[in-house]
C-alpha positions as CSV (number, residue, x, y, z in Angstrom):
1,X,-20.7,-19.9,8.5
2,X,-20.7,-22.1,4.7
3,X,-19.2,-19.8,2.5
4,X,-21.4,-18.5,0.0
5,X,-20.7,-20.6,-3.3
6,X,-20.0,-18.6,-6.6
7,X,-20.4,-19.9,-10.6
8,X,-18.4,-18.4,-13.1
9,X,-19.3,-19.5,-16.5
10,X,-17.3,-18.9,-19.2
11,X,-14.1,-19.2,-20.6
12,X,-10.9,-21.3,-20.3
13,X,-7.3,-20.3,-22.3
14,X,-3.8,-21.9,-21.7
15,X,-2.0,-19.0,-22.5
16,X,1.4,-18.7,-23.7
17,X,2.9,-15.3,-21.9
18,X,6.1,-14.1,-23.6
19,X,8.3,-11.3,-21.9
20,X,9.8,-8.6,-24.1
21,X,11.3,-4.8,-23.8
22,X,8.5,-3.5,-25.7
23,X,5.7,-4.9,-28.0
24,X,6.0,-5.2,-31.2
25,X,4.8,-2.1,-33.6
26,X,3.1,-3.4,-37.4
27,X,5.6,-5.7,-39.3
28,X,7.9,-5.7,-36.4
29,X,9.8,-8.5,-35.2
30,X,10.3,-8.1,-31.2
31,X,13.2,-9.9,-29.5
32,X,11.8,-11.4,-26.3
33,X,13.2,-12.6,-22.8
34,X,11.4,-15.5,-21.9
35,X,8.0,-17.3,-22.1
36,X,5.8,-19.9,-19.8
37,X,2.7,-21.5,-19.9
38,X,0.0,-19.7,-17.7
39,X,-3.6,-21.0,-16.6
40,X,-6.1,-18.4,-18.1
41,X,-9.2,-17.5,-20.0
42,X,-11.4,-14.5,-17.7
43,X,-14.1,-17.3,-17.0
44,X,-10.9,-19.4,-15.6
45,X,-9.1,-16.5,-13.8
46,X,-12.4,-15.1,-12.2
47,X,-13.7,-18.5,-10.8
48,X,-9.6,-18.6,-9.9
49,X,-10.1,-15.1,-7.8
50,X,-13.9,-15.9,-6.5
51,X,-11.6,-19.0,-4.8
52,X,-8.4,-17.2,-3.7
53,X,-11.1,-14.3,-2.0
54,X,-12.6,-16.9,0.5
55,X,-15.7,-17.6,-1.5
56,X,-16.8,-21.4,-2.8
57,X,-16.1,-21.5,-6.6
58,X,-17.6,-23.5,-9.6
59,X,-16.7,-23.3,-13.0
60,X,-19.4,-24.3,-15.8
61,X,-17.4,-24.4,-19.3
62,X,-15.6,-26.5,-21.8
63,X,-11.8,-27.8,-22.6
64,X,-10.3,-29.6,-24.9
65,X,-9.5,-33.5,-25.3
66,X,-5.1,-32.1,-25.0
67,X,-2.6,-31.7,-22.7
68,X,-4.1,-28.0,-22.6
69,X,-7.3,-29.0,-21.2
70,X,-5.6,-30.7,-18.6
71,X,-3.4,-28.3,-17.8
72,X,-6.4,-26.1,-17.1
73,X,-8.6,-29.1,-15.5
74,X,-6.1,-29.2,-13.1
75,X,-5.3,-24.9,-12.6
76,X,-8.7,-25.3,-11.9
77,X,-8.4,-28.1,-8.9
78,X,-5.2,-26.8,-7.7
79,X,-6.7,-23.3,-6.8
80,X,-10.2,-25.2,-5.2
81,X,-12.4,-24.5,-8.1
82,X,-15.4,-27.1,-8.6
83,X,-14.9,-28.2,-11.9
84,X,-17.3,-31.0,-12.3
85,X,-18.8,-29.3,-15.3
86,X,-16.3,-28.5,-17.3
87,X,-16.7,-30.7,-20.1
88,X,-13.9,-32.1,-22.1
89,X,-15.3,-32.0,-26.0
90,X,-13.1,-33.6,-28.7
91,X,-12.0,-29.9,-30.1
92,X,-8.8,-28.3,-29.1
93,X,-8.5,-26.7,-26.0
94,X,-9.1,-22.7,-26.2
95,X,-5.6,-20.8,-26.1
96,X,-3.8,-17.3,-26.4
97,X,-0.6,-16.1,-26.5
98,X,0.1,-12.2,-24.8
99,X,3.1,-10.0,-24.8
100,X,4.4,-8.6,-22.2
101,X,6.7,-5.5,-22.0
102,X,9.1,-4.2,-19.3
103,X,6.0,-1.4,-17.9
104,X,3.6,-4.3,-17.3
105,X,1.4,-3.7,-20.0
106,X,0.5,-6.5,-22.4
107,X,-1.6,-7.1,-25.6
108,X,-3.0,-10.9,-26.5
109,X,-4.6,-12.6,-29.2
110,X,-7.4,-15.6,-28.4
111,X,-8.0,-19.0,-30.2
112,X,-11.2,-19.9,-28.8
113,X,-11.4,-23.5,-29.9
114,X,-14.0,-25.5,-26.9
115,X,-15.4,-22.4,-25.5
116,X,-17.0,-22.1,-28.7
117,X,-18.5,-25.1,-28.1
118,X,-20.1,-24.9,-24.6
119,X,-23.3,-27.4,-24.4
120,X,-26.2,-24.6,-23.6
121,X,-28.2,-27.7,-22.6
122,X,-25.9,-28.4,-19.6
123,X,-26.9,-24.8,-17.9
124,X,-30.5,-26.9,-17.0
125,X,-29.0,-29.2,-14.9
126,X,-29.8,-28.7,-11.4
127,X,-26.6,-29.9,-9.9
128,X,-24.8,-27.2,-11.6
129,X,-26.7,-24.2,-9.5
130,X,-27.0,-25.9,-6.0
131,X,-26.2,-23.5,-3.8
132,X,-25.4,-20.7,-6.0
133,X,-25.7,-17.1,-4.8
134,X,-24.1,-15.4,-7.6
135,X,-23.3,-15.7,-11.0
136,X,-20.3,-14.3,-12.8
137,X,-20.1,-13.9,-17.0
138,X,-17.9,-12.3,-19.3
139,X,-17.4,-11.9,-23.3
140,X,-15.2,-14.7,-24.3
141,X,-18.1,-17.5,-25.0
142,X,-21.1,-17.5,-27.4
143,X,-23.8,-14.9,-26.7
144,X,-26.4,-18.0,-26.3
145,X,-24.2,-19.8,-23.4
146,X,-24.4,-15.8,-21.5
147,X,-28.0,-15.7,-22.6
148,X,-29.0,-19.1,-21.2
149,X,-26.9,-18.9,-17.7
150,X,-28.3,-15.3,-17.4
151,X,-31.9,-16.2,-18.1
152,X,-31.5,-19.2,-15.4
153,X,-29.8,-17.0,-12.8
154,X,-33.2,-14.4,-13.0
155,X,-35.3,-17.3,-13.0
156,X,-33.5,-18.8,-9.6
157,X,-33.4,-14.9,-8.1
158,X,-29.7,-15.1,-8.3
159,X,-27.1,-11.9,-8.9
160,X,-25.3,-11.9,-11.8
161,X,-22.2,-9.8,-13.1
162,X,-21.1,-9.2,-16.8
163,X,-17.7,-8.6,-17.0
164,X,-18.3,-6.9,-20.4
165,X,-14.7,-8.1,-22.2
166,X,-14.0,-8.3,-24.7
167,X,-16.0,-5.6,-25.9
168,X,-18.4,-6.6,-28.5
169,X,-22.5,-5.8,-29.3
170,X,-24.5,-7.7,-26.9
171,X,-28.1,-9.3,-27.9
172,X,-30.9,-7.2,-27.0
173,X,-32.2,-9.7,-24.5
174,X,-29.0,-9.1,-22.2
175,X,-28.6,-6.1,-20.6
176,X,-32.3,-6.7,-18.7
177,X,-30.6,-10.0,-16.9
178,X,-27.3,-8.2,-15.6
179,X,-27.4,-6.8,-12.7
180,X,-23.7,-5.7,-12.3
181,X,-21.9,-4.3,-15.2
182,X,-18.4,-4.1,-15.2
183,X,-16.1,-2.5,-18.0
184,X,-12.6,-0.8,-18.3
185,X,-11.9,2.7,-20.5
186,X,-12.0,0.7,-23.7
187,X,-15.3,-1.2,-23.3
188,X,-16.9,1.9,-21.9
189,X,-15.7,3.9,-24.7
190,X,-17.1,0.6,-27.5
191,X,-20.5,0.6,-25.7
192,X,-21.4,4.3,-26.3
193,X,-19.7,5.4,-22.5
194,X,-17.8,7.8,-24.3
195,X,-13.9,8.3,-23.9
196,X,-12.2,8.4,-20.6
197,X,-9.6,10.2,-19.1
198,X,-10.3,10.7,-15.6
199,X,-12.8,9.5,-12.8
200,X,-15.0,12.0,-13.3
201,X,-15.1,11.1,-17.3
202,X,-15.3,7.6,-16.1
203,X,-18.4,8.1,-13.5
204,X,-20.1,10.0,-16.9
205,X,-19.6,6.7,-18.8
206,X,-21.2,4.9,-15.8
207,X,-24.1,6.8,-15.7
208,X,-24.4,6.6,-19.4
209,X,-24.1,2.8,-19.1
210,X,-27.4,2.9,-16.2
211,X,-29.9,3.7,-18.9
212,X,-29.6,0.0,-20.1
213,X,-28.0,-1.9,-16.7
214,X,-28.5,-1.4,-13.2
215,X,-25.6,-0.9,-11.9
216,X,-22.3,-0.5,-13.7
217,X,-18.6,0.5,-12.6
218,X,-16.1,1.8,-15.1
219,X,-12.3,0.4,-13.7
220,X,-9.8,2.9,-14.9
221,X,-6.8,1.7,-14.3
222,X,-4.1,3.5,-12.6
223,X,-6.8,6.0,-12.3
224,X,-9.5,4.1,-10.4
225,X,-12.6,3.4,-11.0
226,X,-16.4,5.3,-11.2
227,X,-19.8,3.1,-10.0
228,X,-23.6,3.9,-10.1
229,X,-25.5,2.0,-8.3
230,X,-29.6,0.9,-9.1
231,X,-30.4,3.3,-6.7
232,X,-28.3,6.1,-8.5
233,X,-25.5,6.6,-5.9
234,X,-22.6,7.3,-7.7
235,X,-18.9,6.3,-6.4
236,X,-15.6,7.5,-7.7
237,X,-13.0,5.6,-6.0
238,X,-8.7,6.4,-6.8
239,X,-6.5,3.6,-7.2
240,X,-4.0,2.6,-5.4
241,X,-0.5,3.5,-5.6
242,X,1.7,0.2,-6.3
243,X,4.5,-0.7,-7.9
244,X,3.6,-2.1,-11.0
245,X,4.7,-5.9,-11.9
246,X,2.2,-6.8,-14.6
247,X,-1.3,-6.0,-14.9
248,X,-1.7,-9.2,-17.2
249,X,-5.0,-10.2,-15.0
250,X,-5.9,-7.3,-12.7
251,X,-9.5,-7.3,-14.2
252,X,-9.9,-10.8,-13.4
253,X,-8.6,-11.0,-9.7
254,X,-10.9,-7.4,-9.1
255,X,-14.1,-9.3,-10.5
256,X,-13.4,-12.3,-8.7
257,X,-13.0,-10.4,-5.7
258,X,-16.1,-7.8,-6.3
259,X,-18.0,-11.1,-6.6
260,X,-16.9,-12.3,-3.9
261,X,-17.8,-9.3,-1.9
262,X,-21.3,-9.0,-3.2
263,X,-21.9,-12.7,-2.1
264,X,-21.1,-12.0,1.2
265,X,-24.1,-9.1,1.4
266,X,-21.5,-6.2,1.0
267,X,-22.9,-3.5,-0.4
268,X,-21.6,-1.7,-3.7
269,X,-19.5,0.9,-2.5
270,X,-17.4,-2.2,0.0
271,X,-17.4,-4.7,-2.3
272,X,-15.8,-1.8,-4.9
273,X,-13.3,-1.1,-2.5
274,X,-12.2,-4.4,-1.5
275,X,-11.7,-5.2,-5.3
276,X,-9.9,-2.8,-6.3
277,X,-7.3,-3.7,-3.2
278,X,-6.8,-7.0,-4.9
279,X,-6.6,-5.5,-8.2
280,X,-3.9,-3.7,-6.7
281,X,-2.3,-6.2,-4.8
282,X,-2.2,-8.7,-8.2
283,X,-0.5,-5.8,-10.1
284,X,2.2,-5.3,-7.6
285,X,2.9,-9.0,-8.3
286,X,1.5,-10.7,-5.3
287,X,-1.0,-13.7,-6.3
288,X,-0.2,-14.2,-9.7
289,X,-1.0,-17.1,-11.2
290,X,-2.1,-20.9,-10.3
């Protein structure tokens, strides 16, 4: 059987990673190890995932004219992703550069530059949804580009998935087209979730998060995760135990493989599962990067 073919719009970052002991505190100067060049952006490292999961992947977004657009142009081929609509604008290229300490953990700062310029327009094209099943989405481009590939994916009866991050206040119009929302502590706790400490803290924030989405799952980390589905089955689910190499994209390889999953015709509780296993399996260090 075809595989079922996935489109991830959204963003695309060359990222500059930079290893340290610890990161740095306010006004402090950190001595690091080492840094590299890594493919990224979540709308990049998602349609990455939905590829490296078994699913056809195509990427609808925007680079710049630089050798960081085509360092991502080609992250994108190398891993199989379809990036015929990718445009390359004459802006720079959108970039970050994250930290990295000796536990894993890692903070970032994003320079947006293209994605802030993603052609609405282009989401009418035809060509770009042939064959799509699903539709991924997270917060790193304007509200309008989410808006418009949202309102298209309804239209076409398609699937789609928010990956609500960063957080931020979505437009009204938005939460009615989602029908997967996906959020860590931190995004639960900025949308009105609440804090959370444990699963069963984390499956109150989903169930706070159903009165305006369908279905939502709350990842917590180290923890696990909480879900409620539409029909209000409610899923708390441990992580698993690994030894941690970086969680520097876990979010991204667990959406790309939830996707993925949900393409296939898993249903919610599976396809939670089976992301969460290559969350896990990212985190212990296997599939990292392009």
């Amino acid at each position: 059987m075809t595989a079922p073919l996935i489109l991830t719009v959204g963003s695309l970052h060359h990222d500059i990673l930079v290893e340290a002991d610890h990161l740095p505190g306010r006004d402090e100067t950190a001595i690091g190890r080492r840094w590299y060049p890594k493919f990224g952006g979540k709308g990049g490292n998602q349609a990455v995932s939905v590829s490296r999961q078994g699913a056809r992947s195509r990427m609808f977004g925007a680079v710049g004219d630089d050798d960081f657009g085509r360092f991502l142009r080609d992250g994108l081929r190398a891993a199989g992703v379809d990036d015929r609509f990718v445009a390359t604008l004459p802006v720079g290229s959108g970039m970050s550069v994250a930290i990295q300490d000796a536990a894993g953990d890692y903070a970032a700062t994003i320079v947006s530059g293209a994605n802030l310029a993603i052609e609405v327009a282009g989401l009418h094209d035809q060509a770009v949804w042939e064959e799509v099943v699903l539709l991924v989405l997270q917060n790193e481009v304007p509200d309008a580009v989410n808006l418009a590939a949202a309102a298209e994916a309804r239209r076409r009866g398609l699937c789609t998935i928010l990956n609500a991050a960063p957080a931020r206040a979505l437009p009204p119009a938005l939460p009615p087209l989602i029908d997967v929302l996906v959020v860590n502590t931190v995004e639960a706790a900025m949308m009105g979730g609440g804090e959370v400490r444990c699963l069963h803290s984390a499956a109150v924030a989903a169930r706070h998060l159903c009165a305006r989405f369908r279905t939502v799952i709350v990842t917590a980390g180290s923890l696990g995760l909480a879900a409620q589905g539409e029909d209000g089955s409610l899923l708390q689910l441990p992580a698993e135990k690994v030894a941690v190499v970086s969680s520097h994209g876990a979010g991204d390889a667990f959406i790309g493989a939830l996707a993925a999953s949900l393409a296939q015709g898993h249903d919610l509780a599976t396809s939670c599962r089976m992301a969460s296993k290559a969350a896990a399996r990212h985190v212990s260090g296997q599939g990292q990067g392009v």
